[in-house]
N, C-alpha and C positions, 0 to 999 in steps of 0.2 A: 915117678920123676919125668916121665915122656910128657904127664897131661901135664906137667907143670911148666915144661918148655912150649907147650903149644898153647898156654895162657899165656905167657909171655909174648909171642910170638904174633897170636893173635891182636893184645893189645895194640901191640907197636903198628902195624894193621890200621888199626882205629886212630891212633894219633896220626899217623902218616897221611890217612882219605882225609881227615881233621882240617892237618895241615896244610893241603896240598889245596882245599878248599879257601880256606882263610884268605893265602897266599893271594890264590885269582882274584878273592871280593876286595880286597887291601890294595889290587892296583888296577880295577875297572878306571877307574878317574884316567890314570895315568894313557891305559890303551886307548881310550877314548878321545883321551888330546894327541896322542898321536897320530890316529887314524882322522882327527877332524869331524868327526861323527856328532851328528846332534841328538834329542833325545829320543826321538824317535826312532832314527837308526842304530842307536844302545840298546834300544827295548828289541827290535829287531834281532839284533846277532844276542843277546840273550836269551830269546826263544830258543835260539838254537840249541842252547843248552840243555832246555828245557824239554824241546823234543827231541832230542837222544837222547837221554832219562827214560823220560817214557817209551820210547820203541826199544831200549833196552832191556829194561824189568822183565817183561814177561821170557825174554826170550832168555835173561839170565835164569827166571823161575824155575823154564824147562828145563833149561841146563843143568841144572844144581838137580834138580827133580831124577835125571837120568842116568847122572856117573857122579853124581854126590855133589859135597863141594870144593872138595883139594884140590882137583885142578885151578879153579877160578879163584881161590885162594892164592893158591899159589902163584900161580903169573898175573892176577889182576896188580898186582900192586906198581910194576916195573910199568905195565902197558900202560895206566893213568897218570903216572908220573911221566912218561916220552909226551904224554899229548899236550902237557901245560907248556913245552915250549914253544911248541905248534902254533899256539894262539897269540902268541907275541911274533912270530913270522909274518902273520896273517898281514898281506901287505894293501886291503879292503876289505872294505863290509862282508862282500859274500864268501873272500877266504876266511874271515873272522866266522862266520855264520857256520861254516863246515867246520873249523876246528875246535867250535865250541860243542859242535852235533858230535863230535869225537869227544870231546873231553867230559860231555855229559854220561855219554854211551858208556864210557870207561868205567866212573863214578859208581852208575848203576851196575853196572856186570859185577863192577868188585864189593860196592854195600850187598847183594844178596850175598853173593858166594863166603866173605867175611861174616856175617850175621848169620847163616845159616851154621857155617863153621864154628861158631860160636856156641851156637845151640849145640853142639856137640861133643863140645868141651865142658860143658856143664853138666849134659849128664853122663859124663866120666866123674866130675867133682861131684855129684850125685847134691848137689846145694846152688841157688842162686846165685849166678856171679856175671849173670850179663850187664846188668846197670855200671860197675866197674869198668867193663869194656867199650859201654856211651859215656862215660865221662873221661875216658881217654882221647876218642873224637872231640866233647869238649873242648878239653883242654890243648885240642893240640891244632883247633878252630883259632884257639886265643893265640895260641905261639903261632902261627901261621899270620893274622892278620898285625900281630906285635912286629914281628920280622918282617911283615911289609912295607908298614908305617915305618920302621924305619930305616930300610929301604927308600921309600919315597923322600925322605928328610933328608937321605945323604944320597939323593939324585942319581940313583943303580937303577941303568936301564932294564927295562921290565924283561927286554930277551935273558940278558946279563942274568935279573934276579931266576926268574923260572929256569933257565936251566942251571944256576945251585942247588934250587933246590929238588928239581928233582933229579939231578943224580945225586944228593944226600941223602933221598930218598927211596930212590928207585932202584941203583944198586945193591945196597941192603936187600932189599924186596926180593934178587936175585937168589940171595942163599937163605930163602925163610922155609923153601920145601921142606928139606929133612924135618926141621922142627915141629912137623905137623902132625897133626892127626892121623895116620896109616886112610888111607882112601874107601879101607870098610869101612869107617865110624859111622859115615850117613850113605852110602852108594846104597843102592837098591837090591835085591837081590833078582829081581825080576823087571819088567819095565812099567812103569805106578800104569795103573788106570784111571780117565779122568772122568769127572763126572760132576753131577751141580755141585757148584760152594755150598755145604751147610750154613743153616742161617747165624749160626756162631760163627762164621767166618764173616760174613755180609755183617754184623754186629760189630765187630772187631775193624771191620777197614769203617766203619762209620768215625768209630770210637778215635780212631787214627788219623781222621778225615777234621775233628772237631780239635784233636789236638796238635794239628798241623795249621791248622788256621792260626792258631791261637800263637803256635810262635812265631808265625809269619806276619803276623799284625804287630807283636812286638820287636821281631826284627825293622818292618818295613815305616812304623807309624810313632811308636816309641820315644826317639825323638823330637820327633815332629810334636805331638800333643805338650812334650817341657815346652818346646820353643812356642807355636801358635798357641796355644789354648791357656796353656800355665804362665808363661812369659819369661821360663828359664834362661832364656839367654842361648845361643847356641853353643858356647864350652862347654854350658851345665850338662844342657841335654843330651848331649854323648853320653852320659853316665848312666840314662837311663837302660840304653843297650846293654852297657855293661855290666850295672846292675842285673841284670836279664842271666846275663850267660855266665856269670860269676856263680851265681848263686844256684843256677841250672849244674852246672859243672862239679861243684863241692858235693852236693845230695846228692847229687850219682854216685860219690862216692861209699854215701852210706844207705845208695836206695839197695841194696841186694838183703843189707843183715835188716832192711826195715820189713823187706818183703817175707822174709824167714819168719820175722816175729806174730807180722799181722796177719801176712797172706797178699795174694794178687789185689784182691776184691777192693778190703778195706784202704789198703795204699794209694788204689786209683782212684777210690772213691774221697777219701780225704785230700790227695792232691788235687782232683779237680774243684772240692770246695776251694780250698787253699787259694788257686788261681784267679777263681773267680771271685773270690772275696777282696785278694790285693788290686785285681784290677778295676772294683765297682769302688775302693777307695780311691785308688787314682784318680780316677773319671768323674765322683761326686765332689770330695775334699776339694781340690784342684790347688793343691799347692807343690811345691816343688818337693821338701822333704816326704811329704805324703804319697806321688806320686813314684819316688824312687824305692821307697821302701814297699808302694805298693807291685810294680815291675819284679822287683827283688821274689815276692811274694809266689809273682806268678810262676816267675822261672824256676822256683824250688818246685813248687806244685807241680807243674808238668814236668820234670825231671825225668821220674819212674813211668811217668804213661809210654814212650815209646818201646821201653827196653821191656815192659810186660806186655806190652801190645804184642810186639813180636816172638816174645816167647810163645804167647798164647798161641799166636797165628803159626809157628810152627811145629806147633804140638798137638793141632786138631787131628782125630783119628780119620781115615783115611788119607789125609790130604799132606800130602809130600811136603818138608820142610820148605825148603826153599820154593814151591809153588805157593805156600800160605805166604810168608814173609815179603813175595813178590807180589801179593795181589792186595796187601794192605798198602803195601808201601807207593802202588798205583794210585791207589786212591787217596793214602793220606796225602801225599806229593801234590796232587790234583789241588788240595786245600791248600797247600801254602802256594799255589802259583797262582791260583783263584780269588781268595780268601782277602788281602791285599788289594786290588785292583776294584773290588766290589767294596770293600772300605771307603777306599778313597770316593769313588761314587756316591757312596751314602753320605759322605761326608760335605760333598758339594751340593749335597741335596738340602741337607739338614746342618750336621754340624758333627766336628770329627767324633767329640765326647759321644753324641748321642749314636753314632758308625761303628763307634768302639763296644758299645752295647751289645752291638749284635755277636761277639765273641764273649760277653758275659753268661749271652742264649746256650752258644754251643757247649762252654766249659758245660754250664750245667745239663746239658744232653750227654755228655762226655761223662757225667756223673749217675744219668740214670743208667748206660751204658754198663757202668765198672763190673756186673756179674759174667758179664760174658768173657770176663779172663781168669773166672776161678780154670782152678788144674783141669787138666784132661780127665781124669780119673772122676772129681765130682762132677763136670758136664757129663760124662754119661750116667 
C-alpha cells in the first residue's frame, strides 16, 4: 500500500515539474513585452536557464548519489515552484538572467532526485512503470501551457498567473514527504566510490544526446517547416507541435507494458525507426497532412527513448543511480540546447528540409545505439 502512495505521489511530481514548465514557455511572449527585450536579449536571459540546468545536474547527481533521493524529492517540488514567481518580479534583463539561473537550477535538482526516486519505486513494483511517470510530465507540459494560453487571452498578469500556480503547486508539494519511499530505498550504505563511466554509460548519454536533439528540433523547427517550406499557414502549423507532444504523451502511457513485452532493446530500436521514418516523410512528401502525421510519428517513437534511457543509466552496476541519470541528462540537455541553433545554421546554409536531415542521421545513430539499454543483468 506504501509503494502505492509513493507512485502516486511521485506522479503528481512529474505533472507538477510538467506544469510548472509549460506555464514559463506559455508566457515568454508576455515577459518579454514587459521587460521591452528584443531577441537577442531573450536569448540572453534564456541562457540563464540554461546554465542553471547545467551547473545543477551534476551536483544534484552527487547529491542523490550520497543520502539518496528523498530528500530532493521531497523539498524539490515547493523550491521550483517559489522560483517561478521570481521571474515575473525580474524588474531587467540581468534580474531576469539570475531568476531564470534559479529556476533552471531548481528544475534540474528536482528532475534527478524525482527520476531517481522513481527508479526506486519501480523496483518495489518489481515491473516497468517509469514511462507512466514521463507521460505525466507530458501531460501536465500540455495543462501547463493550456493554462497559460489562457491566461494570456484573458489578460492575467504573468506575476498574478505564476504565483497561482505555484502555490497550487507548491504547497501540496509541502505534505508529499510522508508519502514517500522511507530514505533507505536508494541511500547508500557507505559513501559510492567514483571512478571512469563505463562505456555503457558514455553509450547511453549519446543515445540521450540523439534523442534530445530530435525533440528539440521538433519543438524548436516543427512549425516553422508547415509554415516556410509546406506553406501551412501559420494556425495549421501550431498543430504540428502539438501533433508532437500529443502523441509523445499517449504511448507513454502504454510505453512500460510495451517494454514488458519486447524488452528495452527492441522498444528503442523500433521507436527510433518509427521517428525517423515519420520525419523523412514530412521532409520528402512535403505536404501538410503528410507532414503532421509525420511529427505525430515522431513523437510516438521517441516516447519510450527517455524513460529507458534512464532506467538504463540508473541501473549501470557500480555507478549510483542518480550519478548515472545526471550524467545522461547532462549531455542529452546539451542536445536539445545545441541541436536547434545548428539547425537553423544548416538551414540558412542550405535549406531547412535538407537541416532537418541531419536528425534523420542521429534517430538512426540512436537506433544503432538501442543495445546499450538491455537490463543490467544481460550487460554483464
Amino acid at each position: 500500500m506504501h509503494e502505492r502512495r509513493a507512485r502516486v505521489s511521485v506522479t503528481f511530481l512529474f505533472v507538477a515539474h510538467g506544469a510548472l514548465f509549460g506555464t514559463w514557455v506559455s508566457r515568454i511572449p508576455a515577459v518579454k513585452d514587459e521587460l521591452a527585450l528584443d531577441d537577442a536579449e531573450l536569448g540572453l536571459a534564456l541562457f540563464g536557464a540554461a546554465l542553471g540546468t547545467l551547473v545543477a545536474l551534476p551536483v544534484a547527481g552527487i547529491t542523490v548519489a550520497r543520502i539518496g533521493s528523498r530528500p530532493g524529492t521531497r523539498w524539490g517540488l515547493p523550491v521550483f515552484a517559489a522560483t517561478l514567481p521570481l521571474v515575473a518580479l525580474a524588474p531587467g534583463l540581468p534580474a531576469l538572467f539570475v531568476a531564470l539561473f534559479a529556476f533552471g537550477a531548481a528544475a534540474a535538482m528536482l528532475d534527478v532526485a524525482m527520476n531517481a526516486h522513481s527508479l526506486a519505486v519501480e523496483r518495489v513494483y518489481r515491473r516497468p512503470i517509469l514511462s507512466t511517470f514521463h507521460a505525466g510530465w507530458s501531460f501536465g507540459g500540455l495543462l501547463g501551457a493550456a493554462v497559460g494560453g489562457a491566461a494570456a487571452s484573458a489578460g492575467l498578469d504573468p506575476l498574478e498567473h505564476f504565483t497561482l500556480v505555484a502555490v497550487a503547486l507548491g504547497v501540496p508539494g509541502l505534505f508529499i514527504g510522508p508519502l514517500l519511499l522511507p530514505a533507505s530505498a536508494d541511500r547508500p550504505e557507505e559513501p559510492p566510490r567514483y571512478r571512469r563511466p563505463p562505456r555503457r554509460l558514455a553509450a547511453l548519454a549519446v543515445l540521450a544526446f540523439c534523442g534530445l536533439v530530435a525533440e528539440g528540433a521538433a519543438a524548436d523547427w516543427s512549425a516553422v517547416f508547415l509554415d516556410d517550406t509546406v506553406g501551412a499557414g501559420v494556425g495549421t502549423a501550431a498543430l504540428a507541435y502539438a501533433c508532437f507532444s500529443v502523441a509523445m504523451a499517449v504511448t507513454r502511457l502504454v510505453g512500460d507494458r510495451l517494454t514488458v513485452r519486447w524488452g528495452p532493446v527492441a522498444v528503442t530500436r523500433a521507436g527510433g525507426i518509427v521517428s525517423a521514418l515519420g520525419l523523412t516523410l514530412a521532409l520528402v512528401v512535403q505536404t501538410t497532412p503528410a507532414a503532421l502525421v509525420g511529427f505525430a510519428a515522431m513523437g510516438a517513437g521517441l516516447a519510450t527513448v527517455v524513460p529507458i534511457a534512464f532506467r538504463a543509466a540508473g541501473s549501470v552496476p557500480g555507478i549510483p543511480a542518480g550519478a548515472g541519470i545526471a550524467a545522461i541528462t547532462i549531455v542529452g540537455y546539451a542536445g536539445f540546447l545545441v541541436g536547434p541553433p545548428v539547425i537553423g545554421a544548416a538551414a540558412e546554409a542550405t535549406s531547412l528540409a535538407l537541416a532537418l536531415g541531419i536528425v534523420v542521421g542521429l534517430l538512426l545513430v540512436l537506433v544503432a545505439l538501442a543495445r546499450s539499454t538491455r537490463p543490467a543483468e544481460a550487460a554483464a
